[in-house]
N, C-alpha and C positions, 0 to 999 in steps of 0.2 A: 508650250506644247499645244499642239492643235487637236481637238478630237471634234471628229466627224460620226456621227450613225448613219445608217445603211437602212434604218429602220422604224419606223415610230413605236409599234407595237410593241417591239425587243428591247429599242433601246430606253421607252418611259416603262418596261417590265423591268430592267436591270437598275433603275432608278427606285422605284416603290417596293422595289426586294430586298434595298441595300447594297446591291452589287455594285451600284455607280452613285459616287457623290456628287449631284450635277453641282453643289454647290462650290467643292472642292476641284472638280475636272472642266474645264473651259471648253462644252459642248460649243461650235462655234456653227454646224449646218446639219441637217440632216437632209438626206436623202432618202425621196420615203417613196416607196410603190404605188400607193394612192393617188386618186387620179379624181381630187372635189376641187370643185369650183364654187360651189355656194358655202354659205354654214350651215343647213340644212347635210348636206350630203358630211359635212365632219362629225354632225350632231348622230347619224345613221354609224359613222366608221367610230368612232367613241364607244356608242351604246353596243356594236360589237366587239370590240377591243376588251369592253369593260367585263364581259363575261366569258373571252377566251384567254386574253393575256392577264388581263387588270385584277383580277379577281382580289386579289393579297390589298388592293388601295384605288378601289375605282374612283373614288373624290378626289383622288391625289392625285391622279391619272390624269384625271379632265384638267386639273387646273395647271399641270405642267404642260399639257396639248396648247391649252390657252396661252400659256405664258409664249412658246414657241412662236406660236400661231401672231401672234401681237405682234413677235418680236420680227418675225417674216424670215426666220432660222431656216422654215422647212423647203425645200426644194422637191417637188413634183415632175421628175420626167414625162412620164407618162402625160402630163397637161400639152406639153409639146410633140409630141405624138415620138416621144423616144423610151427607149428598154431605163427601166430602173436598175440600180447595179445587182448583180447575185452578191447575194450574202453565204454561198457558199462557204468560203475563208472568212467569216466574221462579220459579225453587223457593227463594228466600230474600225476606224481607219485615225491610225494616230501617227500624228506627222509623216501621214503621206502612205501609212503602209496600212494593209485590210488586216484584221488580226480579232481573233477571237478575246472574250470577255475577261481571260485571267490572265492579259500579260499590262492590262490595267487596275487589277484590284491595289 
């Protein structure tokens, strides 16, 4: 099974809530609205993250951002001067389809 996020902020908040076991769910890319180019400008998107989403595991937060971030998971439209997708229909896409948080718990 492939899973995709739609979101950083949503998807490492549905991770540090327990709603998603990244260890158990094979997150494979994320698709994030953010638009950094440096580490400076993640270090800015983190330290606001960490007090509107992160709040329940902001250490935990940072260091699965990181882990992503290493791993080169996150894709950035926005860097390419393209729309990131609406998360309207859900901030996770699992094998292929956009779908809200409980049809993965």
């Amino acid at each position: 099974m492939e899973i995709v996020g739609l979101s950083v902020s949503c998807c490492i908040r549905d991770i540090i809530i327990g709603m998603v076991n990244d260890k158990k769910h094979n997150i494979t890319k994320i698709v994030a609205g953010t638009k950094c180019s440096t580490p400076e400008d993640w270090n800015e998107v983190a330290a606001y993250y960490s007090r509107k989403y992160w709040k329940a595991d902001p250490v935990r937060a940072g260091r699965i951002l990181r882990k992503w971030l290493k791993a080169g998971i996150i894709d950035q439209p926005r860097v390419r001067g393209a729309e990131p997708p609406n998360i309207a229909d859900g901030h996770w896409v699992i094998d292929g389809v956009q779908t809200h948080l409980s049809t993965i718990i």
